[in-house]
Structures are given as structure tokens and as C-alpha cells.
C-alpha positions in Angstrom: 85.9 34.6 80.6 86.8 37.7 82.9 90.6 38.3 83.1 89.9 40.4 86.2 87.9 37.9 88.0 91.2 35.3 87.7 93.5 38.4 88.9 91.3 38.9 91.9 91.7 35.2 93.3 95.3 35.9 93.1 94.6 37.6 95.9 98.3 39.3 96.3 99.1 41.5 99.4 101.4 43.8 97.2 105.2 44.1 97.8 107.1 47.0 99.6 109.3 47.3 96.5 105.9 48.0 94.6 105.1 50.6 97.3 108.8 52.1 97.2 108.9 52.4 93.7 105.3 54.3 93.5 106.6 56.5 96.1 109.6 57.4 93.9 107.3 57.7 90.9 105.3 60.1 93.5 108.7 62.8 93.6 108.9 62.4 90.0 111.5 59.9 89.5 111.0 59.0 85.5 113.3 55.6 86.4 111.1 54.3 89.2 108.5 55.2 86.3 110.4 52.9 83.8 110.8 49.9 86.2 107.2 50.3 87.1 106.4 50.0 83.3 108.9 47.0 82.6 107.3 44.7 85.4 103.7 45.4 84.9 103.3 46.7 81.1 102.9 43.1 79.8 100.0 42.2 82.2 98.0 45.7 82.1 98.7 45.4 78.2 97.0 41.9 78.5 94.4 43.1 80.3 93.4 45.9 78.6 93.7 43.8 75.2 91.2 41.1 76.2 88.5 44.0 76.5 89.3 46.4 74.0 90.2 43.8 71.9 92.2 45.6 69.3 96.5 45.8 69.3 96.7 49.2 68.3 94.3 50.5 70.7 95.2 48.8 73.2 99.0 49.9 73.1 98.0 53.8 73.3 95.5 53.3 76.5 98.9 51.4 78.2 100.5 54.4 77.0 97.4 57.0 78.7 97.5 54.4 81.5 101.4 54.9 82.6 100.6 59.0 82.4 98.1 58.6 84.7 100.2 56.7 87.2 102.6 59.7 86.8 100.2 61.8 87.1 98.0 60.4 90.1 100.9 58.8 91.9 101.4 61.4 94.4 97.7 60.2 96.1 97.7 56.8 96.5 97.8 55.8 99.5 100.1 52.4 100.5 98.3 52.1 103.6 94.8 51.7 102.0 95.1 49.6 99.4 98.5 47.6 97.3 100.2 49.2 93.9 99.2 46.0 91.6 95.6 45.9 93.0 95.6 50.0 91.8 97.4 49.1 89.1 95.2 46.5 87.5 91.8 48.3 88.7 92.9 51.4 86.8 93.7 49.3 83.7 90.0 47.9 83.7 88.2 51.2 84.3 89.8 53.0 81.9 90.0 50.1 79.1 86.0 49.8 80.1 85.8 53.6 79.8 87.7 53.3 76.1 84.7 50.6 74.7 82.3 52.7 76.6 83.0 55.7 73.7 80.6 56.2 71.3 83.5 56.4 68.8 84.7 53.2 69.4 81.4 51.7 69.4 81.1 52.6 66.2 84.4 50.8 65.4 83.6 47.7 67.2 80.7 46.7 64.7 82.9 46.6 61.8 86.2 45.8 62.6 86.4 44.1 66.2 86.4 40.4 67.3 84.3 40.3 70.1 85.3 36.5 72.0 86.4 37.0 75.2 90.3 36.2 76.4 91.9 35.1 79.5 95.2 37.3 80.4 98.4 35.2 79.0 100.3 33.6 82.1 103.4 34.9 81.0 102.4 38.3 81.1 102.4 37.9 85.2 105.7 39.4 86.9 107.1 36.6 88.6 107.6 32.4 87.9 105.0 32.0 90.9 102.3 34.7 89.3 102.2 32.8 85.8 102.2 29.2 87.6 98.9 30.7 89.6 97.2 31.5 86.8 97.9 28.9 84.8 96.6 26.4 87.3 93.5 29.0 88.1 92.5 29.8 84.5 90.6 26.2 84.0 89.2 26.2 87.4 87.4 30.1 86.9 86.3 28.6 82.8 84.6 25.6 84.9 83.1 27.9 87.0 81.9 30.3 84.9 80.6 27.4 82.9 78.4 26.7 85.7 76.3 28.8 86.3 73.4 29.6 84.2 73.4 31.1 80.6 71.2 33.9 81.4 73.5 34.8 84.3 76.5 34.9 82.1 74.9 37.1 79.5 74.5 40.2 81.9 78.0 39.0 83.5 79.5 38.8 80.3 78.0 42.5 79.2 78.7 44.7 82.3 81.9 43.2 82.8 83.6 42.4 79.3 82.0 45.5 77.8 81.1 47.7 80.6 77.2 48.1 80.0 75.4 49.6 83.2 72.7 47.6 84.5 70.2 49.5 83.1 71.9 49.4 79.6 71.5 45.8 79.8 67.9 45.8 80.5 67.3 48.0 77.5 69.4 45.8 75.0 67.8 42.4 76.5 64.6 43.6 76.5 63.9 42.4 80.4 63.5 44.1 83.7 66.6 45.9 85.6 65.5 43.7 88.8 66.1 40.6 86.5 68.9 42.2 85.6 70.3 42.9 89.4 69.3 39.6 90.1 71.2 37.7 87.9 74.1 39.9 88.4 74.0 38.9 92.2 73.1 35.2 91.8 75.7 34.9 89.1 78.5 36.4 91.5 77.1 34.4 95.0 77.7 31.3 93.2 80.9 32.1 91.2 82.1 33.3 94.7 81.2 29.7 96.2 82.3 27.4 93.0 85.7 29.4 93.4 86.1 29.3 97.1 85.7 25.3 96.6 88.2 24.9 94.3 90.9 27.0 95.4 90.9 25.8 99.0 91.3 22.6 97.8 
């Protein structure tokens, strides 16, 4: 299943406190930093676990990740976009970036378990975050169940392991429009079955 694709129909607005707390982390406050870290390390950590899918790794990219949000705080902009929606999209690219390396490709043949996780509910920062995934999580399975195998191969592979599309052409042995079009297909109708559900 795709962790990211539950967080995304969480569909959270972001809090001022959030936004107050990156701007303090912006003028280099290291304990705005460190309340940042306690209410979001478990989720990114969760995040980043069910794609790298290894403890140890996983624990130093949270590590690279929290640097970064040092580092990069000073330009996000609050008006443009919410902290946890930055938060969690810089987790995924740079956990997809990590199983991307040729190093830890490598790695991956002989020591990795490859099955693919949903994020823990309690790793969410509030009561009212866990209780929405944990009502969400066997709605986006059934969903994902739904549409068609060949659909969630190439989902499965440019999302869970971040293969381009033209990757996954090469490694299924089909045409990149196939490919393109069972990306898009896949997503139209994962977009619908979900829509259903939750505005029930």
C-alpha cells in the first residue's frame, strides 16, 4: 500500500503553531528545532521506514531529514503551501532518493524485505490524526485492491521504490505509453474509489 497516498486524504490545512515554530527554526532557534522533531519524528520515521525498509537506515535519513529542515527553513514559504504537507513531501523524496542509490540497491537484493507497510496510526501527532488513519487505512487497501494488477505493478514501482517511468518500461519489458497509461488510469480511479468512500 502507499503510506503517502493515506497521508494525502488526510487532507490537513496545517496549524499556525506549525507555521510559528518553522519560522523560529528559520532564525535558528535549536528548541523550535526540537519541538518540531518530537511531534513529527515518529510519522516521518514511519514514513521513511515503510520505503527504505531498513531500521538503521531509516533512523540516519530522519537524522539528514531534520538538517535539512534547519537548513532549508529560512525559504519555505507559509503562504504557499502548510509545514506537515513540506514536512512529509520532503521525507518521501529524499527516502525515494536513498533506494534510488546504486549502493543501496545493491543492499536491497540481499538483505531487505521488500512488502510494502502502511504508516502506524500512532505515529500521527494528535488523538484525531491516528483515529483518521486508522478508519482510512482499510478503505485506501480496498481501493488499491481494485483496480487492476497491471496498474498496481507500475504504481507499486514508481511509488514504493521510486522507478521513473521509463525505468519501469525497461524492467517490464513493455512500452512507456503502457506504462503512462496505467499510471494515469490507476490514479483516475484510485482518485474516484477514494472520493466515494470518504464522502460517505
Amino acid at each position: 500500500m502507499f503510506p503517502f497516498l493515506l497521508l494525502s486524504w488526510l487532507a490537513k490545512s496545517g496549524s499556525e503553531e506549525d507555521n510559528d515554530l518553522l519560522l523560529e527554526v528559520a532564525a535558528q532557534n535549536e528548541d523550535a528545532l526540537g519541538t518540531l522533531y518530537d511531534r513529527y519524528a515518529k510519522l516521518l520515521y514511519s514514513i521513511i521506514l515503510a520505503i527504505v525498509k531498513n531500521p538503521e537506515d531509516s533512523q540516519d535519513l530522519l537524522q539528514e531529514i531534520f538538517v535539512q529542515v534547519w537548513q532549508k527553513a529560512a525559504g519555505f514559504d507559509v503562504s504557499k503551501g502548510n509545514v506537515y504537507s513540506w514536512l512529509v513531501a520532503l521525507t518521501r523524496n529524499r527516502a525515494i532518493d536513498r533506494i534510488r542509490s546504486k549502493g543501496f540497491r545493491e543492499r536491497k537484493q540481499e538483505n531487505y524485505d521488500y512488502d510494502i507497510d502502511l504508516i502506524d496510526a500512532q505515529c500521527f501527532p494528535t488523538p484525531l490524526d491516528a483515529v483518521l488513519v486508522s478508519e482510512r487505512e482499510d478503505l485506501v487497501r480496498k481501493a488499491f485492491g481494485q483496480i487492476s494488477p497491471d496498474q498496481q505493478v507500475v504504481l507499486s514501482m514508481a511509488y514504493n521504490e521510486g522507478y521513473s517511468q521509463s525505468e519501469i518500461a525497461d524492467l517490464l519489458k513493455i512500452p512507456l505509453g503502457t506504462v503512462k497509461t496505467r499510471t494515469r488510469q490507476g490514479m483516475i480511479t484510485l482518485h474516484q474509489l477514494l472520493l466515494g468512500e470518504f464522502s460517505r
